[in-house]
N, C-alpha and C positions, 0 to 999 in steps of 0.2 A: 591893402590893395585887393583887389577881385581876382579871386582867383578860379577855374575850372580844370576838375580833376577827374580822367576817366578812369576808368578801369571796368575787368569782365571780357578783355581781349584776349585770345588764343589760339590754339588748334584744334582744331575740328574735323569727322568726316564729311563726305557729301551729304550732307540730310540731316546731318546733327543741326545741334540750335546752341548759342551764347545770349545772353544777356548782357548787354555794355549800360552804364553808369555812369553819371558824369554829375558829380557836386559841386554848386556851387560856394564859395564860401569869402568872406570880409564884405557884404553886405548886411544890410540889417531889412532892409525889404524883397521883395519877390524880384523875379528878373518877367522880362514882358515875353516875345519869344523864347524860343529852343529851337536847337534843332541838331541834328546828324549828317555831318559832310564825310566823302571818302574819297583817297586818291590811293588808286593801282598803279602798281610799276608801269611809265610806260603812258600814262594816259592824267587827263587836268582831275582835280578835284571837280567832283559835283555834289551837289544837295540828293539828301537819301531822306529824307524826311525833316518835317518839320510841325511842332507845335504851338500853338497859343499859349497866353497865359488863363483864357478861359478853356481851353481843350480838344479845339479846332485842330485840326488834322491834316497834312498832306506828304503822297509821298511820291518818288521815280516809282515809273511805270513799273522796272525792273524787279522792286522791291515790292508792291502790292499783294497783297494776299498774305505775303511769307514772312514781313516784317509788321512790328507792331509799336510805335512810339504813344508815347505816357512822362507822365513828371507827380512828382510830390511838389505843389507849391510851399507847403511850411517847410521842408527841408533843402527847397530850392533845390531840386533835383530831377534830372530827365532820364529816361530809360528807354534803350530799342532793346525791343524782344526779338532777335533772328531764329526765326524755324525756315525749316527746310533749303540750310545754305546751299551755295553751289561755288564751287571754285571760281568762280565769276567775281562771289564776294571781295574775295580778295582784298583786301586793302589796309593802310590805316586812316581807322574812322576818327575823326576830331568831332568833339563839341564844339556848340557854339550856341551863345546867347545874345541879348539884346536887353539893353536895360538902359531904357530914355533915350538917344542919339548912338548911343558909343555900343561897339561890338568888342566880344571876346570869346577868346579859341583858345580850349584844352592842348595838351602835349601829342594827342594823338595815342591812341591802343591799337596793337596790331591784330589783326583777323586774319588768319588762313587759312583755307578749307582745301584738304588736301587727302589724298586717300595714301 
């Protein structure tokens, strides 16, 4: 079965940075999309970015400048680089990918940016 596995979640201060991880694994080809969703206490999940499988790029306004998404396609593997967090981040951030019709979503790692 397909499965997504993040990791790279923790504690942080205001302006530190994390790297979150997220492999895919029991396929044998690439996945088409990626991407980074987050849900704060309190408030819906939203998309924080998202990538292609060519390497096309989009993120929330919110996250611009300060967040940086990437993937290894031989290791089926996506990456947010967060600089310059703000307790705003707050959240737990889930993977998520796309491969053919059907979607799939990580366990979720938690982020807190806390001083």
């Amino acid at each position: 079965q397909v499965r997504l596995v993040e990791s790279g979640g923790g504690l942080v201060q205001p302006g530190g940075s994390l790297r979150l991880s997220c492999a895919a694994s029991g396929i044998i080809d690439s996945m088409d999309t990626m991407g980074w969703y987050r849900q704060a206490p309190g408030k819906q999940r939203e998309l924080v970015a998202v990538i292609t499988r060519g390497g096309s790029t989009n993120y929330v306004n919110s996250v611009k400048g300060r967040f940086t998404i990437s993937r290894d396609n031989d290791k089926n593997t996506v990456y947010l680089q967060m600089n310059s967090l703000k307790p705003e981040d707050t959240a737990v951030y889930y993977c998520n990918a796309d491969r053919l019709l059907y979607h799939y979503w990580g366990q979720g790692t938690q982020v807190t940016v806390s001083s």
